[in-house]
C-alpha positions in Angstrom: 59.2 35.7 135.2 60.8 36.9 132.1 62.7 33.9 131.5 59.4 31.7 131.9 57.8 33.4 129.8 60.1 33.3 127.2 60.6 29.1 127.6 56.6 29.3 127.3 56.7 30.6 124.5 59.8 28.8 123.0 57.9 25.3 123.5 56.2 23.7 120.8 52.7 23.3 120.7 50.7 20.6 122.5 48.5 17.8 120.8 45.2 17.7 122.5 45.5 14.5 123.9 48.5 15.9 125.8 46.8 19.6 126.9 44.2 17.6 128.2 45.8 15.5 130.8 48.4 18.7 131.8 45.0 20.7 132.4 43.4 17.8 134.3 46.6 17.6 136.5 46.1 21.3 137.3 42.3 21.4 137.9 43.7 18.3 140.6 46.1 20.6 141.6 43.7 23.2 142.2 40.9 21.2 144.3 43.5 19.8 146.4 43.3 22.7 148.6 44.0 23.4 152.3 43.1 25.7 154.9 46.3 27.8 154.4 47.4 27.8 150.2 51.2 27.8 149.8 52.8 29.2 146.6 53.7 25.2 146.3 50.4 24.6 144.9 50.9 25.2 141.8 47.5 27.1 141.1 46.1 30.5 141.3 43.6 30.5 143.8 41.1 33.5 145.3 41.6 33.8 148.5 37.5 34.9 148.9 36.6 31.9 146.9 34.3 29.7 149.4 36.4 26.6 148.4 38.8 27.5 150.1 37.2 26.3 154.0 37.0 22.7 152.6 38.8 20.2 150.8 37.3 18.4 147.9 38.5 15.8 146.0 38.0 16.2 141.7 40.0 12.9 140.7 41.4 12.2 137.3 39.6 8.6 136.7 36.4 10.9 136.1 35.5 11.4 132.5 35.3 15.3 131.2 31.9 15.6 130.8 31.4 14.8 134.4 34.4 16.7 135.9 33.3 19.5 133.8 30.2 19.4 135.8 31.1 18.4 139.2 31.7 22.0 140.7 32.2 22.6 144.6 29.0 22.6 146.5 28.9 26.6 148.4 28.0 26.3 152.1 25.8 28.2 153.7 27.6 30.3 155.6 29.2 32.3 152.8 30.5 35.7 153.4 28.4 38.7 152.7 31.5 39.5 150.9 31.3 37.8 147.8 31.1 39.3 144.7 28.2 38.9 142.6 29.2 35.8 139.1 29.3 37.3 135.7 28.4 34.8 133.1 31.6 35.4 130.6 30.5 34.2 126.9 33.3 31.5 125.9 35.1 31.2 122.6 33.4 29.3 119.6 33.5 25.2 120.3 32.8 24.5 117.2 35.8 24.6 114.6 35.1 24.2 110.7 37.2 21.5 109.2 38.4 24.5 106.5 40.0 26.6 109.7 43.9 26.4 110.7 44.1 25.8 114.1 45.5 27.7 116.2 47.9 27.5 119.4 46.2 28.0 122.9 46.0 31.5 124.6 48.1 31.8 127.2 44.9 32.7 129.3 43.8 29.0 129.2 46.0 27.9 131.6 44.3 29.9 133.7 40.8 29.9 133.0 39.9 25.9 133.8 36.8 26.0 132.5 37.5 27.3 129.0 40.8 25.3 128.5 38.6 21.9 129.1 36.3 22.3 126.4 37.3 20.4 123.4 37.0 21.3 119.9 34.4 19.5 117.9 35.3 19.2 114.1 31.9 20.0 112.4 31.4 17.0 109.1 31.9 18.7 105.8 28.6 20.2 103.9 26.4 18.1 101.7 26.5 18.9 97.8 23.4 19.6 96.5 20.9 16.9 95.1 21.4 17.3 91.3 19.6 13.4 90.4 16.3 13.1 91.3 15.0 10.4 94.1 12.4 8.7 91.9 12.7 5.8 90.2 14.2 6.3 86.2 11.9 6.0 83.9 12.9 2.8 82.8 11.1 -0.5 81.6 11.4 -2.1 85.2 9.9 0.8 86.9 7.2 1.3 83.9 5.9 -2.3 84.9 6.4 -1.8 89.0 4.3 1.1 88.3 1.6 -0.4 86.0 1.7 -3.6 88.7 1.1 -1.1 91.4 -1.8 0.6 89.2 -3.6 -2.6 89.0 -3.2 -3.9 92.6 -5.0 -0.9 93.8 -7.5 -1.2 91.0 -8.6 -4.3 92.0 -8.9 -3.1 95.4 -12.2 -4.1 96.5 -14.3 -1.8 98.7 -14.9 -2.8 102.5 -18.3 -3.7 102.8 -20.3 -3.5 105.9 -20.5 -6.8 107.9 -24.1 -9.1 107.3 -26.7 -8.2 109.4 -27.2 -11.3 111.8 -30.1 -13.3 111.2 -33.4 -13.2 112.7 -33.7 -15.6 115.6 -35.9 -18.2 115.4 -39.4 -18.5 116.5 -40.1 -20.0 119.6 -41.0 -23.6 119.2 -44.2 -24.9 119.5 -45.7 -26.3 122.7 -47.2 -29.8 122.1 -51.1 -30.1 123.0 -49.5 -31.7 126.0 -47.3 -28.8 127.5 -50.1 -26.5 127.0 -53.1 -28.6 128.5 -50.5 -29.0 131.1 -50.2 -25.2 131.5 -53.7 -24.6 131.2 -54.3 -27.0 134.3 -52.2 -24.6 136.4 -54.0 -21.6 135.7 -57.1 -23.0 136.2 -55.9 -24.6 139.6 -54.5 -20.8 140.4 -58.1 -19.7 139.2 -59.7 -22.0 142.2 -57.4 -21.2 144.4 -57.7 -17.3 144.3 -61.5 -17.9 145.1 -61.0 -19.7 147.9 -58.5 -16.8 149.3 -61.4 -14.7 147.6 -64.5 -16.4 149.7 -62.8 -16.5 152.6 -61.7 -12.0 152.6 -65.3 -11.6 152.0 -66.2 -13.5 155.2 -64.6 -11.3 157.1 -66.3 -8.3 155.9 -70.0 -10.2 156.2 -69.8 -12.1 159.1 -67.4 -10.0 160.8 -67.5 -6.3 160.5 -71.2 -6.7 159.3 -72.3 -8.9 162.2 -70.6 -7.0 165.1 -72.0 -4.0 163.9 -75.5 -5.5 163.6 -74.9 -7.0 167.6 -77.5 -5.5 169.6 -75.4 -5.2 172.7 -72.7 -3.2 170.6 -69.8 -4.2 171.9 -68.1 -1.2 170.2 -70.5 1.7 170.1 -71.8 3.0 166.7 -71.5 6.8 166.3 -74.4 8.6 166.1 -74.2 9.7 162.6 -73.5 6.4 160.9 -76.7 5.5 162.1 -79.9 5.5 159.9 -78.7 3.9 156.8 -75.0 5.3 156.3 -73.7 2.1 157.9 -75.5 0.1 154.8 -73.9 2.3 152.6 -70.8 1.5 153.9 -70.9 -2.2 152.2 -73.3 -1.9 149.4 -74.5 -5.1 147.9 -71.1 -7.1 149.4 -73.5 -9.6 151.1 -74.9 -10.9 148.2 -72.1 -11.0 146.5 -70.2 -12.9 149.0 -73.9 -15.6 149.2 -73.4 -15.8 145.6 -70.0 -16.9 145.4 -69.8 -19.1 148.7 -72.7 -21.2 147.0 -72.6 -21.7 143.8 -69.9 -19.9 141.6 -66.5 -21.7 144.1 -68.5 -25.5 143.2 -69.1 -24.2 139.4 -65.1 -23.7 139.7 -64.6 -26.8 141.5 -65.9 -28.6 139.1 -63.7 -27.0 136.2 -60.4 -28.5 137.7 -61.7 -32.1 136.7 -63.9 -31.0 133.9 -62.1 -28.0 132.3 -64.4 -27.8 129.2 -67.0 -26.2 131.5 -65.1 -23.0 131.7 -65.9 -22.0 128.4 -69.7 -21.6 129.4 -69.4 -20.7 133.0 -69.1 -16.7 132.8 -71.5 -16.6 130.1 -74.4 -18.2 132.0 -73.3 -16.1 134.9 -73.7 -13.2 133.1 -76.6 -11.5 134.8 -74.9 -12.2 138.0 -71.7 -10.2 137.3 -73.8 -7.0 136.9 -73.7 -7.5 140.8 -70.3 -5.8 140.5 -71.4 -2.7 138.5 -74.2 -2.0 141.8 -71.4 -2.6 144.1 -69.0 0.0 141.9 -71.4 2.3 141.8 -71.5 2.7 145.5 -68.0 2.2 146.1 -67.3 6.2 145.9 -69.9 6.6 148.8 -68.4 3.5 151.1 -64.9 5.4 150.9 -66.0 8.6 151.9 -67.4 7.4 154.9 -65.1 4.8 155.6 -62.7 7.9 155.9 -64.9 9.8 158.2 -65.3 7.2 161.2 -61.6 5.7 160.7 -61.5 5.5 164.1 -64.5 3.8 164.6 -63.5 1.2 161.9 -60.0 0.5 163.4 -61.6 -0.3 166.8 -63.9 -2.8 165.0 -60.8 -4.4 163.5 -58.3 -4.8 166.7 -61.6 -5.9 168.1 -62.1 -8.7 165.4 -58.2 -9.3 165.3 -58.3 -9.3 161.6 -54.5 -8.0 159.8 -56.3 -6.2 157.3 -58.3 -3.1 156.9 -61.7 -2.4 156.2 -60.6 -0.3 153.1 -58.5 -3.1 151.9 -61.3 -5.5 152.3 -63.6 -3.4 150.3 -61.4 -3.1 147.5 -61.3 -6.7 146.8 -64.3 -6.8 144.2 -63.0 -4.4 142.3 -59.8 -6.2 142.0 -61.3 -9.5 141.3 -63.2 -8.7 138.2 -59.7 -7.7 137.0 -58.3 -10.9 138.3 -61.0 -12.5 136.0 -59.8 -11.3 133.0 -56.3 -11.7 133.1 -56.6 -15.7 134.5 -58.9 -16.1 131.8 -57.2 -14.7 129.1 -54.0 -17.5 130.0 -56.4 -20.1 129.9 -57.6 -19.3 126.4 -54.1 -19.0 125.0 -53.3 -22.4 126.0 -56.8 -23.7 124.9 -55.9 -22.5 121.4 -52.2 -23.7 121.6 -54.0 -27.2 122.4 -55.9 -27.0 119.6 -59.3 -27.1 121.2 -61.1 -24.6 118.8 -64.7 -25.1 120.3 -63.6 -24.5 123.8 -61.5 -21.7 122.7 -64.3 -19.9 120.8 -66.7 -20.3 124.4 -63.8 -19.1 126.3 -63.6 -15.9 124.1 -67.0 -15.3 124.9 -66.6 -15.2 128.6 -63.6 -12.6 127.9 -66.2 -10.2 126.1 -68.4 -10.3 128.9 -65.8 -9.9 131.5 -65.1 -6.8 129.4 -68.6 -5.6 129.5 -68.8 -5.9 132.9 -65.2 -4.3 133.9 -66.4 -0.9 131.8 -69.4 -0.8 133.1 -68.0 -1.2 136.8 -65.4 1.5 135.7 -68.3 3.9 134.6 -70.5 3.6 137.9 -67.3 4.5 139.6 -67.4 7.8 138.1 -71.1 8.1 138.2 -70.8 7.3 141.8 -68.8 10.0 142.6 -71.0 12.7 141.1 -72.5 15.6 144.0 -75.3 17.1 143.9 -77.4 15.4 141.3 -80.8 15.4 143.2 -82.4 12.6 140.8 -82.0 9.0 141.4 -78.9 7.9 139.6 -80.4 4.4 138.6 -83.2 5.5 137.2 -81.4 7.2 134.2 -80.8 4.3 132.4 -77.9 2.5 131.1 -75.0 4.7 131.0 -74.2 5.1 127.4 -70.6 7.1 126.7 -68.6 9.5 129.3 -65.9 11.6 129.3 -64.6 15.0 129.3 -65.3 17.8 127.0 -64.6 21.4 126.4 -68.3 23.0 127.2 -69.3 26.5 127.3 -72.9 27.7 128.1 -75.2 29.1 125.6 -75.6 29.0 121.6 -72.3 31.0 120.4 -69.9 29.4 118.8 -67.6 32.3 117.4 -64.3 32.4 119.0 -65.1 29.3 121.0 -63.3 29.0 124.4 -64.7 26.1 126.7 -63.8 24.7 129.8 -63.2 21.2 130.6 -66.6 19.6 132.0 -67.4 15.9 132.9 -70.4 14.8 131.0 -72.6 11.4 131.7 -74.9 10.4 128.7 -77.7 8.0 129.6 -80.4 6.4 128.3 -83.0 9.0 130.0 -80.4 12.3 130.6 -77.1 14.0 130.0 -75.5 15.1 132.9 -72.5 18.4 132.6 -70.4 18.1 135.9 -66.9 19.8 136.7 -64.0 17.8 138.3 -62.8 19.0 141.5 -59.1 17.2 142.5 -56.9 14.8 140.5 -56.8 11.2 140.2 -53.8 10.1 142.0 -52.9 6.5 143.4 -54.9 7.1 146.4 -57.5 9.8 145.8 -59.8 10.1 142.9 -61.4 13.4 141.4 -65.2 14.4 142.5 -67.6 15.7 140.0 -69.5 18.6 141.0 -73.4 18.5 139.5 -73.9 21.9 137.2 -76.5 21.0 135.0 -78.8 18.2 132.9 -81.0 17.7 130.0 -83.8 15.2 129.8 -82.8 13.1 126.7 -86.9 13.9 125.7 -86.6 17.3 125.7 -83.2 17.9 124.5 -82.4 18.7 120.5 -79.2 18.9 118.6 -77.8 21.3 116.0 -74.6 20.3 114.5 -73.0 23.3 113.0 -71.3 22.8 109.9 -69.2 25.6 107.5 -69.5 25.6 103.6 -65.8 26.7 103.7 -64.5 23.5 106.1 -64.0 20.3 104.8 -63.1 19.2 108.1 -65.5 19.6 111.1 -63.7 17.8 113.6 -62.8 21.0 115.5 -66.6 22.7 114.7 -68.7 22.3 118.5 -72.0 21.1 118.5 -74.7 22.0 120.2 -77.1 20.9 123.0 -80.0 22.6 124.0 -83.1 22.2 125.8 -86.8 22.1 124.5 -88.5 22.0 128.1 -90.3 25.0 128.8 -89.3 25.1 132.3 -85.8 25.6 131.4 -85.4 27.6 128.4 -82.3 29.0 128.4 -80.5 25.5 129.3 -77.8 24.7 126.1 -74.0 24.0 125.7 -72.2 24.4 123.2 -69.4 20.7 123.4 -66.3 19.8 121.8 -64.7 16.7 121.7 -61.5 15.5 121.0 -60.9 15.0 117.0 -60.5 11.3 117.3 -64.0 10.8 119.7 -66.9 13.8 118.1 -67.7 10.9 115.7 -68.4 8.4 118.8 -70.5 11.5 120.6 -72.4 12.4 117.7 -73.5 8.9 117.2 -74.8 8.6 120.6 -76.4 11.7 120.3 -78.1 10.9 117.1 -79.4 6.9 117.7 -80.6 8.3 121.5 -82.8 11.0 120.6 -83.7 8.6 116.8 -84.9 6.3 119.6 -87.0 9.1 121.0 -88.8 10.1 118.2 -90.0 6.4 117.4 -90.9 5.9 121.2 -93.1 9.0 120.6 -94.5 7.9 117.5 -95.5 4.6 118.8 -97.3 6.1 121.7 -99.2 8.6 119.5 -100.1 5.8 116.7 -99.4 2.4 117.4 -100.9 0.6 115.0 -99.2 2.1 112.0 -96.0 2.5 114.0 -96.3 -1.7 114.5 -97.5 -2.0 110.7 -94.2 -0.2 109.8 -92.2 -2.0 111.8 -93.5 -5.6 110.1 -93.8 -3.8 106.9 -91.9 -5.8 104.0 -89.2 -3.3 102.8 -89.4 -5.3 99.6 
């Protein structure tokens, strides 16, 4: 051993070209182990190690990197053993350039791992930056820098895009097109009547006449009798006469002669105020409608009709709205003919198709007011209602009202409370509280000095009838409508006073009235 040593040490030191392939020719040496390691092999070799149960092959052709990596995988079954790997810090692998190098320990040869590592020569360090990066301050880069300087100067801002133009009106319909369009709804117009004439024909001369049978085929309950069943239909009868016989030939007659339109709803005026009656007692029909369904639904499977009675007796209604909207078509495309004289008599039948639609709506209302024991009809035209925040009696301070539904007519004012909300099938009840007969009623509008704005100040109403003395409400409107009430108010009871003045002196009442005021 002594004498090995010694030659060891006596041999000249290896390049690294050469140490590496004598350590890669013992790491081969090494892995190339059997079950039973002879002192032939050439390697020192732990007889615990777990590589020792298999044989596994490290060959040469594999470059260092990946032979440094490729390790023995460690079965399973390892012994219990084993001691436990230390991580051993390795030398520095990093050599500065300025270092000697120095010859390998004689430890290398055995430690495989260490010995492979090579040593990387680190580059030498940079100087230090003495000349600045910019440009010189020369002519050349005094004019790329003035160029540069006026490129961005001229740098126009980005401007938001043009907003697209507006598109172009529609073009104009020739007199042609639009007469041509007008025919259609006019044809539509007679053909809705006809549908029209013939749903109202099943509510006269069927429901109507089997009720009316004196054998019964289906027997009337006792408490439809003596006048509810009339209720039941109103004034459909002569509404469906009306229409069977003369308004579906005054239509007729349009489609070939269309300039008759213009007059048609005019002179039919009086005629359409059919509808406001029937409105009126619309309220009444559905309530008992809903009472004797049964009843009802017997007298349709009798009759075989698809339809109910309630969807029958809705049809009115729905055609004075049908009215307005066909009519309002025709006159747009009577104006886009250029027909101004039929235009201006269609325009008229619009304003009394509006007349008649409010004043259909109203009686609705009216119709469903409880507990007024007048007659209803005998108040007069129906001037203005709505609902306003009321409170009984005279004071004003610290006003607090509640909501109340009030009917002004001709003759009366009517204070009702709604009971329910108007939904798409139901509609709210007005519960009677109170009235004042328009000739016995006064008003005091209550103003402040302070205010320059009144349009939150109540007014009120109070009654001059002996028998009820202590009858008054104090009202408020909304803002935008006091004006509207107040006006009402004022022209109703004006009308009044001159009604009383005739009646106490007519002749200088009548010689004011054709009194020259000049």
């Amino acid at each position: 051993m002594e004498v090995k040593r010694e030659r060891t040490m006596s041999m000249p030191p290896l390049s690294p070209s050469r140490r590496r392939s004598s350590i890669a020719a013992i790491l081969a040496k090494m892995y190339f182990v059997g079950d039973d390691p002879g002192p032939s092999d050439g390697g020192v070799v732990t007889t615990n190690s777990p590589v020792n149960k298999r044989r596994v092959f490290m060959g040469q052709w594999l470059p260092p990197p990946l032979r440094k990596l490729s390790t023995p995988k460690v079965e399973k079954n390892q012994p219990a053993e084993r001691p436990p790997l230390k991580k051993t810090p390795s030398d520095k692998r990093f050599k500065s350039p300025t270092s000697e190098s120095k010859p390998a320990d004689d430890t290398g040869g055995q430690n495989g791992d260490e010995a492979d590592e090579e040593v990387l020569e680190l580059p030498p360090p940079m100087k230090p930056i003495s000349e600045p990066l910019l440009v010189p301050n020369t002519e050349d880069a005094q004019a790329q820098r003035e160029q540069h300087s006026e490129k961005t100067s001229q740098v126009t801002p980005v401007k938001s895009p043009p907003e697209p133009p507006p598109p172009p009106p529609p073009p104009l319909e020739s007199a042609e097109l639009s007469l041509q369009k007008r025919k259609y709804v006019i044809q539509e117009l007679i053909d809705t009547e006809r549908d029209y004439v013939r749903d109202l024909s099943l509510v006269v001369e069927g429901y109507m006449e089997l009720m009316r049978d004196p054998e019964r085929p289906v027997p009337m309950p006792d408490d439809l009798r003596g006048g509810r069943d009339k209720m039941v239909f109103g004034n459909i009868e002569a509404i469906y006469e009306w229409h069977r016989d003369s308004f579906l030939k005054a239509l007729e007659r349009c489609c070939e002669h269309p300039e008759e339109l213009g007059s048609l709803f005019k002179r039919y005026e009086r005629k359409l105020r059919m509808y406001v009656i029937y409105c009126q007692n619309k309220p009444k029909s559905e309530y008992i409608v809903s009472d004797f369904e049964n009843y009802f639904e017997d007298l349709r499977q009798k009759l075989g009709h698809k339809l109910q009675i309630c969807d029958l007796l809705i049809k009115p209604v729905q055609r004075v709205m049908k009215y307005q909207l066909l009519l309002n078509n025709i006159c747009k495309y009577t104006e886009r003919a250029g027909l101004t004289s039929e235009t201006d008599a269609l325009r008229q039948d619009i304003a009394v198709l509006q007349v008649v639609l409010k004043a259909a709506n109203d009686m609705m209302d009216v119709g469903r007011l409880q507990g007024f024991d007048g007659k209803i009809t005998a108040q007069g035209k129906l001037l203005l209602h709505g609902t306003l925040l009321c409170s009984e009696g005279t004071s004003t301070a610290n006003f607090k009202g509640k909501e109340l539904v009030v009917f002004l007519f001709e003759q009366t004012i009517i204070f009702s409370e709604a009971v329910g909300k108007k939904t798409q099938f139901t509609n709210p009840v007005y519960i009677y509280k109170a009235h004042i007969q328009v000739n016995k009623m006064s008003l005091d509008e209550i103003t402040s000095r302070d205010k320059d704005d009144y349009s939150n100040e109540p007014f009120i109403i109070r009654s001059t009838d002996p028998k009820k003395p202590g009858t008054s409400y104090a009202c408020l409107p909304a803002p935008e409508l006091r004006s509207e009430w107040l006006s009402n108010l004022r022209n109703i009871l004006q009308t009044q006073r001159d009604f009383l003045k005739a009646i106490q002196s007519p002749i200088q009442y009548q010689n004011k009235l054709t009194k020259d005021p000049t």
